[in-house]
C-alpha positions in Angstrom: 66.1 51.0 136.8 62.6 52.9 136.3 63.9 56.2 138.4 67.4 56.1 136.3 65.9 55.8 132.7 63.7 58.7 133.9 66.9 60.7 135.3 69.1 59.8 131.6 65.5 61.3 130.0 65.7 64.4 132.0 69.3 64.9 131.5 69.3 64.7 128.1 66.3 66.9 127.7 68.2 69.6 130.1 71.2 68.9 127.8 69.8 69.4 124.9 67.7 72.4 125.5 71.0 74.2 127.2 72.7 73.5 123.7 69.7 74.8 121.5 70.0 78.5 123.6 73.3 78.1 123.3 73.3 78.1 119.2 70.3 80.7 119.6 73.0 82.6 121.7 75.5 82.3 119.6 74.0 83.2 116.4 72.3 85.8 117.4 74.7 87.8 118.8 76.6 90.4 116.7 79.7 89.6 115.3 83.0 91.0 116.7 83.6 94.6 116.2 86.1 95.3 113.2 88.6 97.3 113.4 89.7 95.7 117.1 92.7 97.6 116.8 94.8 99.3 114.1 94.6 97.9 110.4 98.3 97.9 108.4 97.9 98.0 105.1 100.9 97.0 103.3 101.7 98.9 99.8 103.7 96.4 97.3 105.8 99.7 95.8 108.0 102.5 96.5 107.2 105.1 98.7 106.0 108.1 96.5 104.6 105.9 93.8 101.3 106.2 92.5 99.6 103.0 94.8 101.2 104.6 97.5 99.7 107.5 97.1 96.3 106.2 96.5 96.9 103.5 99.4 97.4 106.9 101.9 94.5 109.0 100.3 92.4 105.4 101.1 94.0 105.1 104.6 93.0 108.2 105.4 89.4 107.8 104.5 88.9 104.3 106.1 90.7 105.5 109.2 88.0 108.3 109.8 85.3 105.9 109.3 86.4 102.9 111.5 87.8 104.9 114.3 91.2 103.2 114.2 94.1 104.4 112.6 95.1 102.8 109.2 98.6 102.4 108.8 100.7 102.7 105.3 103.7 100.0 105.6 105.7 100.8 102.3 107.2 96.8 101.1 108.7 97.0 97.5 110.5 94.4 95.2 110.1 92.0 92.4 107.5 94.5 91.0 105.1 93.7 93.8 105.7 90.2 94.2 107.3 90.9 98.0 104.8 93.3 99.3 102.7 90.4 98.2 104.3 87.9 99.7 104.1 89.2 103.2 100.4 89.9 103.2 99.8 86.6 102.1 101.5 85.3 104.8 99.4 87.5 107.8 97.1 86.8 109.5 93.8 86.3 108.5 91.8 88.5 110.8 91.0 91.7 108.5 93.6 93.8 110.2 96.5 93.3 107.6 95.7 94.2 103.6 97.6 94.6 101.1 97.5 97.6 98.0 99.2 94.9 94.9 99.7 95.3 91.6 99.0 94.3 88.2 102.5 92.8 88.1 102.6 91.4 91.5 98.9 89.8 90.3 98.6 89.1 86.8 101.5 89.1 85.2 103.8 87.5 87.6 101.9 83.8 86.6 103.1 84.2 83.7 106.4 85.2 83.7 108.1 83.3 87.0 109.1 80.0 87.3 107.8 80.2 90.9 106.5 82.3 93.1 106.0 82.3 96.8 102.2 82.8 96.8 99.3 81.7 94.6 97.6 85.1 93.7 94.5 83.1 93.7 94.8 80.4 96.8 96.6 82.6 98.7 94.8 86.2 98.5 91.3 87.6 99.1 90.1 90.1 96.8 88.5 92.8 98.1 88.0 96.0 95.5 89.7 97.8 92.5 90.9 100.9 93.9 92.4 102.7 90.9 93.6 101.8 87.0 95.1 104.2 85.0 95.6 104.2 81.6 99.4 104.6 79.9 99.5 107.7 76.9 101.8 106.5 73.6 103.6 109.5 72.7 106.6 110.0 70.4 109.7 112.4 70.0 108.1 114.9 67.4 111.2 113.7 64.7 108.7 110.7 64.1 106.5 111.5 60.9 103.0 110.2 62.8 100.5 112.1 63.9 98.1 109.2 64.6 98.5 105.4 65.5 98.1 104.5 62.0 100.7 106.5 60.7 103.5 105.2 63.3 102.3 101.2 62.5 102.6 102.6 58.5 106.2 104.0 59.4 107.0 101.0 61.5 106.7 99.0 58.8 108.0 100.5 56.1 111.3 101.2 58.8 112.1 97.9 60.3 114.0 97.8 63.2 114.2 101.3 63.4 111.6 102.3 66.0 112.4 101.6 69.8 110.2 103.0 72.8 111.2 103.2 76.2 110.1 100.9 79.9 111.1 100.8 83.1 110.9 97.1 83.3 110.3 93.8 82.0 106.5 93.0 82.5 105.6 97.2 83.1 102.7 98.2 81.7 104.9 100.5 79.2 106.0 97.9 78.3 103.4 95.8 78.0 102.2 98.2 76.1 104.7 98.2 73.3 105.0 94.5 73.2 101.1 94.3 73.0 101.2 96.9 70.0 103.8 95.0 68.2 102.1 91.6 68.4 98.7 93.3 67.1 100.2 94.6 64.0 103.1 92.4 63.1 106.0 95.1 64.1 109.1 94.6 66.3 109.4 97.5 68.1 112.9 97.4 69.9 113.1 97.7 73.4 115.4 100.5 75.6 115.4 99.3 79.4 115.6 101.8 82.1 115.8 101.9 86.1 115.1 105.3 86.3 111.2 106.3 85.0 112.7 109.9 85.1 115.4 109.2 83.2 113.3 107.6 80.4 111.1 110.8 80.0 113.9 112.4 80.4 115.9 110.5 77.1 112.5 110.8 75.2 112.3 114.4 75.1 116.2 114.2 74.0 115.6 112.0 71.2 117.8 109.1 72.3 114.7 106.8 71.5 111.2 106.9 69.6 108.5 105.8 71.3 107.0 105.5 74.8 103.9 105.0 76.9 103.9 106.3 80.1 101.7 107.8 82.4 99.3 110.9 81.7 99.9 112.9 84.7 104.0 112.8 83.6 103.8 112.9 79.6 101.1 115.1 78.8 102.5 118.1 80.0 105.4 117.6 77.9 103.3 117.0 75.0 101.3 120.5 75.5 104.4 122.1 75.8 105.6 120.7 72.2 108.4 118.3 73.3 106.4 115.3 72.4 103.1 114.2 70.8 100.4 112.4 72.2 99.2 109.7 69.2 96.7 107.5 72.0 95.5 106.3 75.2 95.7 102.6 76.1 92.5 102.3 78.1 89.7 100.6 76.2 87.3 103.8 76.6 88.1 107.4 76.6 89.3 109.3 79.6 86.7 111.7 80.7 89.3 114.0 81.8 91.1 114.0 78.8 88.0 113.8 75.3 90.3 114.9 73.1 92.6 112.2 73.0 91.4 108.7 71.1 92.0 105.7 72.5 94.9 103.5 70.6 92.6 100.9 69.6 90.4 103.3 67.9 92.9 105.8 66.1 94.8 102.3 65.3 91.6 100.1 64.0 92.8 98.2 66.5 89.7 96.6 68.4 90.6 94.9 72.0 93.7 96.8 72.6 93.5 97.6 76.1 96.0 98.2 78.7 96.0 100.0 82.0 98.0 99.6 85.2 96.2 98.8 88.2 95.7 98.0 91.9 93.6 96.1 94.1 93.2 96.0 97.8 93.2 92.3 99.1 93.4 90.5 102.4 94.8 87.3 103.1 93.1 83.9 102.0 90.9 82.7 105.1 89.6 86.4 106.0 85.7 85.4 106.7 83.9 86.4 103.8 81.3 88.5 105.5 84.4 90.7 106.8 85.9 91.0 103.4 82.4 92.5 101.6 82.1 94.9 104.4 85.6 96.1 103.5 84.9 96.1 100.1 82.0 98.3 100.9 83.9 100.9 103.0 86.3 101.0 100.2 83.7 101.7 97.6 82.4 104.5 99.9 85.9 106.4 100.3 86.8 106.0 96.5 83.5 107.7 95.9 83.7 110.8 97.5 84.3 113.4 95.4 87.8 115.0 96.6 88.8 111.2 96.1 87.2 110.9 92.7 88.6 114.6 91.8 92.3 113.4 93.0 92.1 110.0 90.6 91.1 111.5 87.8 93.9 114.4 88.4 96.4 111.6 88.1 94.9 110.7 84.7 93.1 107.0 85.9 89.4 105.6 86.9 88.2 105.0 90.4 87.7 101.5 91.3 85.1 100.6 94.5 84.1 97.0 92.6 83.2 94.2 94.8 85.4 90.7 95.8 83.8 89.3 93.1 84.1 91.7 90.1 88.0 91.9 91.4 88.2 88.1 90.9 86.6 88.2 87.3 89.1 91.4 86.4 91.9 89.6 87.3 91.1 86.3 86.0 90.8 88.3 82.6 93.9 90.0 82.9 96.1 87.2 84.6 95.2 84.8 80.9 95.9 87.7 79.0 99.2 88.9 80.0 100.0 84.5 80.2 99.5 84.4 76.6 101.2 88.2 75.5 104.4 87.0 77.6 104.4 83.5 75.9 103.7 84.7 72.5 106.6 87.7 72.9 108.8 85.6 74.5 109.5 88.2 77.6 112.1 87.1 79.8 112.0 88.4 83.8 114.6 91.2 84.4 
């Protein structure tokens, strides 16, 4: 009995000292290397589109830094919601992210009944990659030279004002609704499918008013065929000084809109894995033929961590809930 209680004491000592090098093993060696293979990342919009365009310029970058090729996989619908969708969906190994959008984000909660993912349950944040800011212009019939002016007019003309959008829940429109609820006006609203085709009737006169994106407008608006009255971001574009933000030429404080897109992974993605994406992203965004191309296309550079992505949309997804509930906006 002696010799076996002095064999069960020696096992258990071998034992456990085999499992204590094994933890030491274990934690001390390095983590798998990441990429392991190509990473997809899937764009929630139209080929061509401005996150598509960023996504490739980021591909491109990330791709020369890991060593593996990053691919573009181009999944539009439901304003991002199906790009969404499928990213949520992957697998949770780093190697499938997604480019999504404020729509597909923040103000999806707040307009569908139900949606097939849980922007906060189901994703990852990773980093802002770009926002950019919408211009308010207007057909030069309309006597406003300033955001004051056009609220002044607006009122004094109801009904008579209508502005442009290219969807239910876009930031131009957004934009308008957010404008209208600040001072009290009804602005009326002129769907279209086409964004071309709304610049396009702009400049013809067939509506009033529209906010639309710098890089498309502005050179209309130096050529004479519209003017520019604002920007809708909440500070002054660097590329563009001249121009005063809405919420300061309007005495409007907290008027702030700007589309945007984040890169996230699916839920589960180990976190350590996720902030050394984040940082890779940061590092692409901020070299300066990056930088140079953002601010070409009129918006910021992002590079923020996970957590400054969750806070950002947090902020936006409760602000866009309560704009859609007090406008009453309807999906398309």
């Amino acid at each position: 009995m002696r010799m076996l209680r002095k064999l069960d004491k020696k096992i258990g000592t071998f034992l456990l000292a085999a499992g204590l090098a094994a933890t030491a093993w274990a934690q001390g060696r390095p983590a798998p290397a990441f990429p392991a293979k190509p990473v997809k990342i899937i764009v929630a919009a139209a080929a061509g589109s401005s996150p598509d365009a960023i996504a490739r310029t980021l591909a491109t970058k990330l791709g020369a830094a890991w060593g593996q090729p990053v691919l573009i996989e181009n999944v539009a619908g439901l304003g991002g919601v199906t790009g969404t969708e499928r990213a949520a969906k992957a697998p949770a190994d780093g190697h499938t992210l997604v480019v999504s959008t404020i729509g597909a984000i923040a103000v999806a909660p707040g307009m569908m009944e139900k949606m097939p993912y849980d922007p906060v349950r189901d994703l990852a944040p990773v980093s802002l990659v770009m926002s950019m800011p919408n211009l308010l212009v207007v057909h030069p019939s309309v006597p406003a030279t300033n955001v004051r002016e056009l609220v002044a007019y607006a009122r004094q003309n109801p009904g008579k004002l209508r502005y442009g959008h290219p969807g239910s829940g876009t930031t131009p429109h957004l934009s308008a609704e957010l404008l209208g609820q600040m001072v009290g006006v009804k602005l009326q609203g002129v769907p279209y499918k086409s964004s071309a085709q709304m610049t396009t009737d702009l400049l013809g006169g067939h509506y009033e008013v529209l906010f639309h994106n710098t890089s498309v407008v502005l050179p209309h608006a130096r050529a004479g065929a519209a003017r520019v009255l604002g920007i809708t971001s909440a500070e002054r574009n660097p590329a563009q000084p001249d121009i005063p933000t809405v919420a300061e030429a309007g005495g409007l404080p907290g008027f702030a809109v700007n589309a945007w897109w984040g890169l996230y992974a699916p839920a589960g993605v180990p976190g350590e894995l996720v902030a050394k994406i984040s940082a890779d992203v940061a590092a692409a965004l901020a070299q300066p033929d990056v930088k140079a191309w953002i601010e070409q296309q009129g918006g910021v550079a992002g590079g923020g961590t996970p957590q400054a992505l969750r806070a950002f949309q947090a902020a936006e997804t409760q602000k866009w809930r309560d704009l859609v509930k007090a406008a009453n906006i309807q999906p398309d």
